[in-house]
VOGU-3710 file (C-alpha; in Angstrom, 3 decimals, decimal comma):
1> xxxxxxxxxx> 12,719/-0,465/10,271  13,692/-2,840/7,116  11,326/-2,153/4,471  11,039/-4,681/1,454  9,557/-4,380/-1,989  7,954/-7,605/-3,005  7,122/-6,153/-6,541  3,848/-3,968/-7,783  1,726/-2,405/-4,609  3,461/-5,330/-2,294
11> xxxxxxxxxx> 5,868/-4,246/0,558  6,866/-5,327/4,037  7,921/-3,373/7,034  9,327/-5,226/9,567  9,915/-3,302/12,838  12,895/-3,542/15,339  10,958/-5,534/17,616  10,177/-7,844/14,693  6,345/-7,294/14,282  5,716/-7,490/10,439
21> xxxxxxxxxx> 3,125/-5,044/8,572  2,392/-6,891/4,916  0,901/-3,787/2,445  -1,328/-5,017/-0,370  -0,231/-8,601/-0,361  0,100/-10,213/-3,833  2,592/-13,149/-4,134  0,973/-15,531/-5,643  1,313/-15,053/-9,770  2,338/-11,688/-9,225
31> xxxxxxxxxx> 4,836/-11,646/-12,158  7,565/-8,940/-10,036  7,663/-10,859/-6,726  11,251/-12,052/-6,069  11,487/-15,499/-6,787  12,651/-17,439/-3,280  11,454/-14,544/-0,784  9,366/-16,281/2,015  7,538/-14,241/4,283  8,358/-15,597/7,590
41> xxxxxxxxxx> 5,669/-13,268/10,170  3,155/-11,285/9,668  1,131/-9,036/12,513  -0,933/-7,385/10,402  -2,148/-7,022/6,651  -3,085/-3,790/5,373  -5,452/-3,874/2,101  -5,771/-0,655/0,276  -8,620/-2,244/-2,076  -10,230/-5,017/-3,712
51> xxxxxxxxxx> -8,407/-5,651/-6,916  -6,635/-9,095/-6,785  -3,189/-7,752/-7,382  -3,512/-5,630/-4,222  -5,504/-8,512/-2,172  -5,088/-11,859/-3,825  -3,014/-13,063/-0,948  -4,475/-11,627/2,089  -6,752/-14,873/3,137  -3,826/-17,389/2,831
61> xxxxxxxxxx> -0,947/-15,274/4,829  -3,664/-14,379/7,562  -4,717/-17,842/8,003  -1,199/-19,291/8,210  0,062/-16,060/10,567  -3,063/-15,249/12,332  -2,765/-11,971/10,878  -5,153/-8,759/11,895  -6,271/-7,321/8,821  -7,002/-3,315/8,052
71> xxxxxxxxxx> -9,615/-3,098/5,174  -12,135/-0,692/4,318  -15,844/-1,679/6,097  -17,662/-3,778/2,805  -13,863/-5,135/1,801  -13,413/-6,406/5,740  -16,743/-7,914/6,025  -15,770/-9,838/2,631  -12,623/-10,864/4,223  -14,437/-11,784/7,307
81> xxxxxxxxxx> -16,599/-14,141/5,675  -14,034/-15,898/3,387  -12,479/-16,841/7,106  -10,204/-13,912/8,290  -10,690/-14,245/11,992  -9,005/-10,815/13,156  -10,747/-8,730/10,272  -10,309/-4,795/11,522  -13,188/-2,842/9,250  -12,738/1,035/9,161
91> xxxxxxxxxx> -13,383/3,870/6,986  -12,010/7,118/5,488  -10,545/9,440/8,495  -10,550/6,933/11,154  -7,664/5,933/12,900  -7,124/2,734/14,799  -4,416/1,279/16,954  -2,789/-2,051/15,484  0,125/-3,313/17,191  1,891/-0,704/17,782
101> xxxxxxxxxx> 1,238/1,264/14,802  -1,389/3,876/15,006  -3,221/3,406/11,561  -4,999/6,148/9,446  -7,151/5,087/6,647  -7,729/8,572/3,818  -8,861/8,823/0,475  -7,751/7,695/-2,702  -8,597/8,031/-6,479  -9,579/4,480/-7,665
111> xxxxxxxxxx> -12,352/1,965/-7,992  -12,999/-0,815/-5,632  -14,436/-4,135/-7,063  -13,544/-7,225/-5,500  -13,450/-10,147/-7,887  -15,433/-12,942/-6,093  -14,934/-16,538/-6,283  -17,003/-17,385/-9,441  -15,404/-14,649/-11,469  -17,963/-11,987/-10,428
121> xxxxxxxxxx> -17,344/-8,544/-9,749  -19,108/-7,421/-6,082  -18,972/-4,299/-4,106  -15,952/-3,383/-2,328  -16,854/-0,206/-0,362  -14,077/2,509/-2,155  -10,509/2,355/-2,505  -8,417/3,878/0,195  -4,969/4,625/1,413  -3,215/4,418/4,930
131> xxxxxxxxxx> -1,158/6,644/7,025  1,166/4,724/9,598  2,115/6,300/12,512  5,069/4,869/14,459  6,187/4,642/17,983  9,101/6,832/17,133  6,880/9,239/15,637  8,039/8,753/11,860  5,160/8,404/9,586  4,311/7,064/6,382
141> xxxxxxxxxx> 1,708/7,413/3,617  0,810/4,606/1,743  -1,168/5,489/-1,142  -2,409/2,417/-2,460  -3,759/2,929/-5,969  -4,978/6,382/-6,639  -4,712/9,441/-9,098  -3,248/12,670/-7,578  -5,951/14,743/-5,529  -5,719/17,799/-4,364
151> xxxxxxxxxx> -6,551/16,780/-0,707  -3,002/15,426/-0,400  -2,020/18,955/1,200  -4,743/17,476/3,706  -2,643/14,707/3,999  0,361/16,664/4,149  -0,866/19,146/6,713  -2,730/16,598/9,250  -0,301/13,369/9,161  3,128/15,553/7,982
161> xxxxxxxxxx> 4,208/11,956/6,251  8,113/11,559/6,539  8,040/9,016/3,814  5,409/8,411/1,080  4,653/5,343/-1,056  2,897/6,285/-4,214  1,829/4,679/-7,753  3,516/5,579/-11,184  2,602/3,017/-13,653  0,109/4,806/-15,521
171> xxxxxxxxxx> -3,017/3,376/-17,422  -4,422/2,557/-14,162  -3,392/4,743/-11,727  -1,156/8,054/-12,346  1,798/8,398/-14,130  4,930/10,244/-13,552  3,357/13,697/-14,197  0,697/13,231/-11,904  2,913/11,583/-9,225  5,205/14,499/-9,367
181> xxxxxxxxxx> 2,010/16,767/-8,675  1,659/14,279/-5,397  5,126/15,253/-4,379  4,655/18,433/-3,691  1,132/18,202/-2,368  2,576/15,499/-0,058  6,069/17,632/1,208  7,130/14,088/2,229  11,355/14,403/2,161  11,132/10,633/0,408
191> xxxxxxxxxx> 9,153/9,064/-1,502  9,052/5,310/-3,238  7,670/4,808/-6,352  5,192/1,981/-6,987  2,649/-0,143/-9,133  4,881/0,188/-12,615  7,113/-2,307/-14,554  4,762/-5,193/-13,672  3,237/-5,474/-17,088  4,191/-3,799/-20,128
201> xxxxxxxxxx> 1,480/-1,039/-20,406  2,716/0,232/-16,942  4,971/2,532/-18,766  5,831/5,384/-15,816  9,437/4,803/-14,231  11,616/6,775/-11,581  13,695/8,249/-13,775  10,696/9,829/-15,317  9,503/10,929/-11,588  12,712/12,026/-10,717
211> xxxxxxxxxx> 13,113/14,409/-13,657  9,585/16,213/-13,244  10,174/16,102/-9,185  13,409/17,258/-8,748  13,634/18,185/-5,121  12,226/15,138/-4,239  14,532/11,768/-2,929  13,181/9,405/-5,017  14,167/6,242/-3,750  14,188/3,275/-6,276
221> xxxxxxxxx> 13,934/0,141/-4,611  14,316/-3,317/-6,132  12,213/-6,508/-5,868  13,390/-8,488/-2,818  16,109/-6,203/-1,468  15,750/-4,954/1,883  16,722/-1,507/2,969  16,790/0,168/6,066  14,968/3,654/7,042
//
């Protein structure tokens, strides 16, 4: 699969086949998305929490795709009312098929208030994070944004992730030192760091994860360039 940072906790995974998974979808304003990228399909959002730099852009790209969207129960009804058609609620340990992607929603570390049209904060239900499960039996944890807990051996020993996506700004989710904690909790052979460099107080880089996690590939990806796992 081609997997794309678009900056901060935004990525897409496009499949073989072509069907297009859009994680915590934040293009517009979001300072680190690469200027010119256009998002040409998407299948199906997946929104780790309410915060608008994780789900400022999920209404517009489902409405112009017809895009299923994964969200936690109080975040999907939200969604559901603002006009997402295919809104697909769930909560923590559930797993549901989307596409072909067998999705896992677990726990994460992190507050969950959605900022509502007037400026007010409302309820979100919790923050979460996702485990994808692929046809060819690869997996991948998503994180979202969370502090380390020590249920990621949970994580690790129900799911196995191949690859894991994880946050090391700092300030408001973990930094390097807590990320390299994850790592080993999480055994996952490669992981991609996240949520930093967007604005200046997000102070954690890879280099910092890559020093305290050693025997972990830490794969730096770039804003806009497309690799292939």
């Amino acid at each position: 699969m081609e997997i794309t940072w678009l900056g901060h906790g935004t990525f897409q995974l496009v499949l073989p086949d072509g069907e297009t998974l859009i994680l915590d979808p934040w293009t517009d304003g979001n300072p680190a998305y690469p200027a010119g990228f256009e998002i040409k399909r998407c299948d199906t959002i997946l929104v780790s929490h309410g915060h608008f730099d994780h789900i400022h852009d999920a209404l517009p790209i489902a409405k112009k795709f017809g895009s299923s969207v994964v969200a936690i129960y109080e975040t999907a009804v939200w969604l559901g009312k603002k006009g997402v058609e295919k809104s697909l609620p769930m909560n923590k340990g559930g797993s549901q098929q989307v596409g072909s992607v067998a999705v896992t929603m677990t726990h994460a570390v992190h507050s969950c208030g959605i900022q509502d049209d007037d400026g007010s904060i409302i309820y979100g239900g919790e923050a979460a994070g996702y485990v994808l499960k692929f046809a060819d039996g690869r997996t991948i944890y998503f994180a979202g944004d969370t502090n380390v807990f020590s249920d990621m051996a949970l994580i690790a020993e129900l799911y196995k992730p191949d690859l894991a996506i994880i946050p090391i700004g700092d300030l408001f989710t973990m930094g390097p030192r807590e990320a390299a904690v994850a790592c080993r909790l999480l055994g996952a052979g490669t992981v991609i760091p996240m949520h930093f460099g967007t604005f200046p107080p997000l102070t954690g880089r890879p280099g910092d994860l890559h020093k305290l996690a050693p025997h972990t590939a830490i794969w730096e990806l770039k804003p806009g360039h497309t690799v292939t796992w």
